[in-house]
C-alpha positions as CSV (number, residue, x, y, z in Angstrom):
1,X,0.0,0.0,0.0
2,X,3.2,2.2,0.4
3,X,4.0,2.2,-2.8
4,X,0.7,2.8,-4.0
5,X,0.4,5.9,-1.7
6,X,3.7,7.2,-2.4
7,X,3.0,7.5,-6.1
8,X,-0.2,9.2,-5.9
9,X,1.8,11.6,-4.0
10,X,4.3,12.1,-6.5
11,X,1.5,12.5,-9.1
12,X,0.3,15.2,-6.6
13,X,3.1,17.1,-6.5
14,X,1.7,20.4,-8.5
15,X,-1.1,20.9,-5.9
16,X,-0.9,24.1,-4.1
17,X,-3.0,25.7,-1.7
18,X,-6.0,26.1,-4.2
19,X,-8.0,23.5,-5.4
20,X,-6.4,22.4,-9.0
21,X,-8.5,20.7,-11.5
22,X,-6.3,17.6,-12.8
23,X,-7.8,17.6,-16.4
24,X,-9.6,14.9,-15.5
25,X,-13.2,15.3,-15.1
26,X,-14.7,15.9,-11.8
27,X,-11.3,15.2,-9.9
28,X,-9.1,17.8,-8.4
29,X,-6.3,17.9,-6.0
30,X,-4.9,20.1,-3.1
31,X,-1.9,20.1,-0.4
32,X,-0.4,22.2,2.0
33,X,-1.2,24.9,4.7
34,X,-4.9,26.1,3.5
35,X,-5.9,28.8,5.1
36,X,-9.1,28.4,7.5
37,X,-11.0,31.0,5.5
38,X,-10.9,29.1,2.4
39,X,-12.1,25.9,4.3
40,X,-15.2,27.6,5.4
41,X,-17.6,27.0,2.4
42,X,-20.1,25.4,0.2
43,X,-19.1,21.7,0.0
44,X,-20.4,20.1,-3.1
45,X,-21.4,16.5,-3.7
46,X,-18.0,14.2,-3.8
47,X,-16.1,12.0,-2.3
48,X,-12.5,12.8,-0.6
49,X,-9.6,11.0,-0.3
50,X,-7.9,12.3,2.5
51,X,-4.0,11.6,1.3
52,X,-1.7,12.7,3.9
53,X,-2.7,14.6,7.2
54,X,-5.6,15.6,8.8
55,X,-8.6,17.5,7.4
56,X,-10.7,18.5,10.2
57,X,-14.1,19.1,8.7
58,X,-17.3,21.1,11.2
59,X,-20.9,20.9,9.9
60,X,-23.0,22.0,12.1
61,X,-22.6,21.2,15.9
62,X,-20.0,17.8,14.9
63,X,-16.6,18.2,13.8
64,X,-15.0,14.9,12.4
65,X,-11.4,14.5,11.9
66,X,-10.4,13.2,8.8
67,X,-7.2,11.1,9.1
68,X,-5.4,9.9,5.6
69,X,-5.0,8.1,4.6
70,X,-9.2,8.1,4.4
71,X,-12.1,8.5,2.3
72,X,-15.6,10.2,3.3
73,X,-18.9,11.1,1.3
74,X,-20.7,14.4,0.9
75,X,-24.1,13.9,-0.5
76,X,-25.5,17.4,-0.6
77,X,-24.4,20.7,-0.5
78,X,-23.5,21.4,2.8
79,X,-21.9,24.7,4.2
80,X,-18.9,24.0,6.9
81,X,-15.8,25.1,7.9
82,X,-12.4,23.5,8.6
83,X,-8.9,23.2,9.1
84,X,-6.0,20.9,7.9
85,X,-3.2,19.6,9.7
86,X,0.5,18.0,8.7
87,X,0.7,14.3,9.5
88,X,2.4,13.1,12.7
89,X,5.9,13.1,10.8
90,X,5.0,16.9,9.4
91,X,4.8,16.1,5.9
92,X,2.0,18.5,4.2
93,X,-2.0,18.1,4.1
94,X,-2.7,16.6,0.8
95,X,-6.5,15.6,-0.8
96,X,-8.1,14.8,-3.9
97,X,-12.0,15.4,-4.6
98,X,-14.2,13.2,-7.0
99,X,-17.2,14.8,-7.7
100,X,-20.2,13.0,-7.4
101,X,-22.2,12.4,-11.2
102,X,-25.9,10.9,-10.5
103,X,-26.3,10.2,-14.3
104,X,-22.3,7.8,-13.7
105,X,-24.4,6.7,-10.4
106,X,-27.4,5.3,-12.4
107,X,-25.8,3.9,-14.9
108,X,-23.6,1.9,-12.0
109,X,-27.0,0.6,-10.7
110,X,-28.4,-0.7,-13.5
111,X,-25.7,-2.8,-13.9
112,X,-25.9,-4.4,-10.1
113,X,-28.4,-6.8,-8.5
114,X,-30.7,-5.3,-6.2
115,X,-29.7,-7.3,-3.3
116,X,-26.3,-5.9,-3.5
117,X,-27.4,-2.1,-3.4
118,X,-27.0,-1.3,0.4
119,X,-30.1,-0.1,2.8
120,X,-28.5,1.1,5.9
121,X,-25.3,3.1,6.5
122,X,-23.1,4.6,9.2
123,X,-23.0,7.9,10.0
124,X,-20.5,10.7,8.5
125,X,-16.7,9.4,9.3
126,X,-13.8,9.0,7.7
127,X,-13.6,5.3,6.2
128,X,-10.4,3.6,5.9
129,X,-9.0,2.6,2.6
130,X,-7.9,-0.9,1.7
131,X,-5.3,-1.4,-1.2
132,X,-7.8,-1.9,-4.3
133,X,-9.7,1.1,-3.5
134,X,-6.1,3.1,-3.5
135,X,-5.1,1.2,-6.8
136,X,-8.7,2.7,-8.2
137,X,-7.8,6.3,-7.8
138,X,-3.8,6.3,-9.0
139,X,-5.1,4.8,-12.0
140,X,-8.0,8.0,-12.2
141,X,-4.8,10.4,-11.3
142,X,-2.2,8.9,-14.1
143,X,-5.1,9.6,-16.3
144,X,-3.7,13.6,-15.9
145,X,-0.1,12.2,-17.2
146,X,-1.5,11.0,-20.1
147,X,-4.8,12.8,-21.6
148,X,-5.8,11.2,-24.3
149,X,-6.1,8.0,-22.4
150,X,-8.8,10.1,-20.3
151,X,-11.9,9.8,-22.8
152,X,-11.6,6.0,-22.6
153,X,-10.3,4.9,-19.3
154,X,-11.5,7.9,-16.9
155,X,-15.2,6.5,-16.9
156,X,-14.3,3.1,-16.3
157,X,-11.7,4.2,-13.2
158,X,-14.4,6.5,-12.1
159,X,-17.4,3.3,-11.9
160,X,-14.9,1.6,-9.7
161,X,-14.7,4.2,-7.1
162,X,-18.3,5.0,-6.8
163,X,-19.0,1.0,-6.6
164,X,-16.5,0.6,-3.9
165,X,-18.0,3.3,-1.8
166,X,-21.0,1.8,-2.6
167,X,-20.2,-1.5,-1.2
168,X,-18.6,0.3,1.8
169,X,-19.2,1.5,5.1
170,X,-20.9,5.2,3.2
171,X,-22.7,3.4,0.5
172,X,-26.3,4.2,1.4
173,X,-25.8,8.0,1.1
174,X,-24.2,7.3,-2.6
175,X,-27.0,5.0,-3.6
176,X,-29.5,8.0,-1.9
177,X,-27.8,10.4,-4.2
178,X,-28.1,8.2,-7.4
179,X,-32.2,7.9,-6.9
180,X,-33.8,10.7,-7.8
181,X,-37.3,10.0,-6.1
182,X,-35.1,9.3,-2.7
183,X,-35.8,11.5,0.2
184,X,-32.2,12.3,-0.2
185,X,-32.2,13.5,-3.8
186,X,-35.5,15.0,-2.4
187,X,-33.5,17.2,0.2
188,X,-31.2,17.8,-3.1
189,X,-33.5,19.5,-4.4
190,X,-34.5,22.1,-1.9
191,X,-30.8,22.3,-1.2
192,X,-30.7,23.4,-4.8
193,X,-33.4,26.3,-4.3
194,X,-31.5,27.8,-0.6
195,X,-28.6,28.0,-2.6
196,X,-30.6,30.8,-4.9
197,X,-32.6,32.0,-2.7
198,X,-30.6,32.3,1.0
199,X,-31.7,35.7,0.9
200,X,-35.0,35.6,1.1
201,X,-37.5,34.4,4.1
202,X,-38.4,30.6,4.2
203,X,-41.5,28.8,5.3
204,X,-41.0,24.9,6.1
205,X,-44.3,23.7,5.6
206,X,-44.1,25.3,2.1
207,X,-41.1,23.2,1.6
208,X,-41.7,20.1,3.3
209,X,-45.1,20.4,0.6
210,X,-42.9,20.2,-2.6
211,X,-40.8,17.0,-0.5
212,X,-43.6,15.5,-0.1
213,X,-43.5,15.4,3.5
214,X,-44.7,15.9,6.7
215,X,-42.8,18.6,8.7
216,X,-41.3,16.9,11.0
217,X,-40.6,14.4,8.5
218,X,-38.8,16.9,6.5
219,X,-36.7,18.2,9.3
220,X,-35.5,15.0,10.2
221,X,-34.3,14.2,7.0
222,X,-32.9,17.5,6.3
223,X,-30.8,17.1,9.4
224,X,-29.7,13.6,8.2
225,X,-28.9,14.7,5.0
226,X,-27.1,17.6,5.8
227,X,-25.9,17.8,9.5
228,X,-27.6,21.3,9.9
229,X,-31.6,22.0,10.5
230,X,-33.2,24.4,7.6
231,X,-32.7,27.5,9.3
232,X,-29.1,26.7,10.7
233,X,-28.6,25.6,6.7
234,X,-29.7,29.1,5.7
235,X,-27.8,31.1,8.3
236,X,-25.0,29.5,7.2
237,X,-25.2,30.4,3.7
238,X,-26.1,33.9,4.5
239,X,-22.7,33.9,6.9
240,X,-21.0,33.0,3.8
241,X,-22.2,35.2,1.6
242,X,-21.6,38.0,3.9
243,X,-17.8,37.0,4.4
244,X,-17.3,37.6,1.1
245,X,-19.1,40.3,0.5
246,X,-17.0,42.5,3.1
247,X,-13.6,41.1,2.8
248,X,-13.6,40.7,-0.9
249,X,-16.1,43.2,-2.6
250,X,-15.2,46.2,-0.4
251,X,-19.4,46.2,1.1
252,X,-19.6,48.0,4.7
253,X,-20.4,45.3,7.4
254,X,-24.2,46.4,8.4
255,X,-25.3,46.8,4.5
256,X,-23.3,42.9,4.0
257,X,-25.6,42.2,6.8
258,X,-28.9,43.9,5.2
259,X,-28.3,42.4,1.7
260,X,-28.0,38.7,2.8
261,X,-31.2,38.5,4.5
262,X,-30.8,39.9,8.2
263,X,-32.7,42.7,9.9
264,X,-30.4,43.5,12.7
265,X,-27.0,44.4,12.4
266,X,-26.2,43.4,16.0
267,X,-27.8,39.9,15.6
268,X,-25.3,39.4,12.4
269,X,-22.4,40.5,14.2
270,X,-22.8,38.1,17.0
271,X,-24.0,34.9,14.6
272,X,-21.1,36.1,12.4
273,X,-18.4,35.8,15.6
274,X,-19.8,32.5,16.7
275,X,-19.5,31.2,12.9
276,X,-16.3,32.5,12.3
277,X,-14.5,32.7,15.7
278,X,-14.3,36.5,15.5
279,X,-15.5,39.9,14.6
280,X,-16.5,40.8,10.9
281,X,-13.7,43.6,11.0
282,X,-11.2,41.5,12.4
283,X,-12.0,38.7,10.5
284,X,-11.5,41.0,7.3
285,X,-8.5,42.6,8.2
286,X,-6.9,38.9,8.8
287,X,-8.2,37.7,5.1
288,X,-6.9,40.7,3.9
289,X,-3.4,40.3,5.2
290,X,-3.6,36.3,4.0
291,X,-4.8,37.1,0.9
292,X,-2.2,39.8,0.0
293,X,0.9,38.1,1.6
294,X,0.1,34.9,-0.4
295,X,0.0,37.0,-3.7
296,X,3.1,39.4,-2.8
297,X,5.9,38.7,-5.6
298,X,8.1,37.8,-2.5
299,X,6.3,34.4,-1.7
C-alpha cells in the first residue's frame, strides 16, 4: 500500500494551496497549509480521499477528523468550515476530490443486482482505505499524465470508485444520491433552491409540501442529510455570503448584513463571531493580510 500511496503523492506534487482541476473530469487535488477562510464553504457532492494529514471538517454542531489516509462522502451541499493539519511526521496536508455524477451513479446501478445495493449506512466518518480502493484512484490520477487516455479509461476508473464506496461503510448516502425520487435527492433538491434564494425568508411547511413530507418528517431528514436543521442551513449560507461580501467586494459590514437577508446588524455580528470565531472587521483585516501576503511577488 506504500507504494501505491507514495505514487499518488508524486502525481500530486503540483497541488498548491488552491484547489487544482487535474484535467480529468470531476477530480481535483490540493496540499499544504490552506488557510481556515478558504475551508469555510459550500461543500459540493464528492467524495475525498484524505491523502496525507488531517482535514478537520465542522458541519453543524459535529466536527469529524479526517485522518489519511481516508475517504468520506458528501451527499448534498453542505456549508462547513475547517482546518488541515501535517501528518504526525510533518509532511504536508494533501487531498483529492471526485465529484459525485448521478447520471455515472445510475448507470452503475443498473448494472448491479438489487440485493447488493446497500439499505442502511453509518453515520458521517472517515472510512479507511484498503489497497484496491487506492489502486482505483492512481489509475484516475495517471489519467492527468496521459490525456488522451482520459476519454476511454476515466469513466471506467471513475465506476470503480463510486461501486466501492458503494459496497462500503458510506454506501447508502451514494446510492440516496443516485435515486432521484429518494428523500435524499428529495433534500437535493431544496438544497438546490436555498442556494438561490438564501436571501430571502423561508417557510418549512411550504417546503416540506414540494418534498412530499410531513414537517417533522422533513426536518428529520434534512438534518440527516445535511448535519444542519433548515434554518441553521440558511444562516450558514447567508454567513457566507456575507464574508465575502465585506472582505472581498469592499461592502460596509451592516449593508453585508442587510443584503443577505438579516434585519439587525447586531444579531449578524454576534452569529457572524460564533461562525467565524471572530468579529466581521477583524476577520476582514486577517483575510486581507492572508490574501495579500500569499499573492506578494516575495512568496
Amino acid at each position: 500500500m506504500n507504494n501505491v500511496l507514495d505514487e499518488i503523492i508524486d502525481l500530486m506534487k503540483g497541488a498548491g494551496t488552491r484547489q487544482i482541476e487535474t484535467g480529468v473530469p470531476g477530480l481535483s487535488m490540493i496540499k499544504g497549509d490552506i488557510p481556515a477562510h478558504q475551508l469555510a464553504a459550500l461543500y459540493e457532492p464528492m467524495i475525498g480521499f484524505t491523502v496525507q494529514g488531517t482535514k478537520i471538517l465542522s458541519i453543524g454542531e459535529r466536527s469529524t477528523d479526517l485522518e489519511g489516509p481516508s475517504y468520506y462522502v458528501l451527499p448534498v451541499h453542505v456549508p462547513a468550515t475547517a482546518s488541515v493539519h501535517p501528518d504526525r511526521h510533518g509532511r504536508p496536508y494533501m487531498s483529492l476530490g471526485l465529484k459525485l455524477n448521478q447520471n455515472v451513479l445510475q448507470s452503475l446501478f443498473r448494472d448491479l443486482p438489487e440485493n447488493l445495493l446497500p439499505t442502511a449506512s453509518e453515520h458521517f466518518a472517515a472510512c479507511e482505505m484498503d489497497i484496491e480502493f487506492m489502486e482505483a484512484w492512481l489509475r484516475l490520477l495517471r489519467l492527468s499524465q496521459t490525456s488522451r487516455d482520459i476519454p476511454a479509461l476515466a469513466p471506467a476508473y471513475e465506476r470503480e470508485i463510486l461501486y466501492r464506496v458503494l459496497m462500503g461503510p458510506q454506501g447508502w448516502y451514494l446510492r440516496q444520491f443516485g435515486l432521484r425520487e429518494s428523500n435524499l435527492s428529495k433534500i437535493s433538491e431544496i438544497v438546490k433552491w436555498f442556494r438561490g434564494n438564501f436571501m430571502k425568508p423561508i417557510d418549512i411547511g411550504e417546503m416540506a409540501s414540494k418534498s412530499g413530507m410531513a414537517i417533522n418528517t422533513f426536518h428529520r431528514q434534512f438534518k440527516r442529510a445535511t448535519g444542519l436543521s433548515p434554518i441553521q442551513f440558511q444562516k450558514q449560507l447567508r454567513l457566507l455570503e456575507a464574508r465575502n461580501l465585506i472582505a472581498f467586494e469592499g461592502y460596509p459590514v451592516a449593508s453585508a448584513a442587510y443584503h443577505v437577508g438579516y434585519q439587525s446588524p447586531s444579531q449578524f455580528n454576534r452569529e457572524y463571531s460564533r461562525f467565524f470565531g471572530s468579529s466581521p472587521a477583524r476577520d476582514t483585516e486577517n483575510l486581507r493580510r492572508i490574501e495579500s501576503t500569499r499573492i506578494s511577488p516575495l512568496n
